[in-house]
N, C-alpha and C positions, 0 to 999 in steps of 0.2 A: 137031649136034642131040643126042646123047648126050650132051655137058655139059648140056645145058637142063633135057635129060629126067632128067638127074639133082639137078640143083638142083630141080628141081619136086617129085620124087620126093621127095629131102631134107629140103626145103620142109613137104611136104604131112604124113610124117613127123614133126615136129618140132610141127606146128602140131596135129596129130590126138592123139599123144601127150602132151603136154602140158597139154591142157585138163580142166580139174576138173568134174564133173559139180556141179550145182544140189544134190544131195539128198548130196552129197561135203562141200562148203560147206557146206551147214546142220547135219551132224551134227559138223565140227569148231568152229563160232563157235556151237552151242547151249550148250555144257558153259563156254564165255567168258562167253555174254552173263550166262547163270543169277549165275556169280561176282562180276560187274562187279554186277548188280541185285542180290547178297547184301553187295558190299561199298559199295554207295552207300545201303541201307539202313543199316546201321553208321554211315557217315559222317555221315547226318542224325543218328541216337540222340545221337552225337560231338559234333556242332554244338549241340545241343540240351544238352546235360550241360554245355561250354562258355559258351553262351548264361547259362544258369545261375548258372554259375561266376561270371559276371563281373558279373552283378547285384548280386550277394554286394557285402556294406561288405568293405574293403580297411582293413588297419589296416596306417599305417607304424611303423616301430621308434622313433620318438620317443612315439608314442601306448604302445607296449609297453612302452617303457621306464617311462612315466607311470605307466601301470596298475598296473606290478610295484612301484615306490614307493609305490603308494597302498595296495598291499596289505602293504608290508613295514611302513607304517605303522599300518594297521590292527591287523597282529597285533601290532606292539609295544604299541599301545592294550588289546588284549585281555589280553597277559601281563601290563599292568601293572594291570590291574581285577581280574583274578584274584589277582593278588600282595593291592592292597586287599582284597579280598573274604577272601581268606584271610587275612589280618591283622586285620580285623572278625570273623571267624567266632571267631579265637582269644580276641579279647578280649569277644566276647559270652562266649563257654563260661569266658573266668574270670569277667565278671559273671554268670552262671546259677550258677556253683559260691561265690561267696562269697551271693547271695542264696540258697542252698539253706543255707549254712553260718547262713544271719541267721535262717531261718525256724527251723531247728533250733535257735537259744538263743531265741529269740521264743518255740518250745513247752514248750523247757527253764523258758523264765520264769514263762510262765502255767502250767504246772505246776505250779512253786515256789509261784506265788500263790496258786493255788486250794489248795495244801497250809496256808499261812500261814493263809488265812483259817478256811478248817477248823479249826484251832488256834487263830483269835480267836476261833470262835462258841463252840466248847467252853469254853474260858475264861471267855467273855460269861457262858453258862449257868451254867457253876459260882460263879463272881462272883455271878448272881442268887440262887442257891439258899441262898447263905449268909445 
């Protein structure tokens, strides 16, 4: 009977020690569950961001490569409207300078005229008076 009484013993030990109280379990799976509910809110923000994500147009590398030609062509259009544009600007600024140069003998002329003629009418007059 002392084996029995000692497996029972043993037994009863083993079975009494070992058991976790109710309010033992709740204060170590509260500081889990809280985490688990901080990191399954995250997860949805994640899915969400995600979700987003992949609404997005997707552009492949044939499309990129297209775009960056369209734009290497562009700018060659623009540097070469500027090159024109600049080689109009220069050849206005010499017709602006040779019509500045035409209006200056244009005043030099009428000058001259209105001098001559001044000179015919004194002429006229002394012609009459004779």
């Amino acid at each position: 009977m002392s084996k029995v009484a000692r497996f029972l013993f043993g037994a009863m030990l083993v079975l009494t020690s070992g058991c976790a109280t109710e309010n033992f379990v709740k204060q170590q799976l509260d500081p889990l569950a809280d985490r688990i509910g901080i990191l399954e809110s995250r997860m949805k923000v994640l899915e969400g961001r995600v979700g987003d994500l992949e609404k997005r147009p997707t552009v492949t590398l044939a499309e990129f490569e297209a775009a960056k030609n369209d734009i290497a062509a562009a700018l060659a259009q623009v540097q070469q409207a500027a090159g024109s544009a600049q080689a109009a600007g220069a050849k206005a600024e010499a017709l602006v300078n040779r019509l500045e140069a035409a209006a200056e003998r244009a005043e030099s002329a009428a000058a001259r005229a209105e001098q001559a003629s001044q000179r015919a009418a004194k002429a006229f007059e002394l012609g009459q008076r004779k």
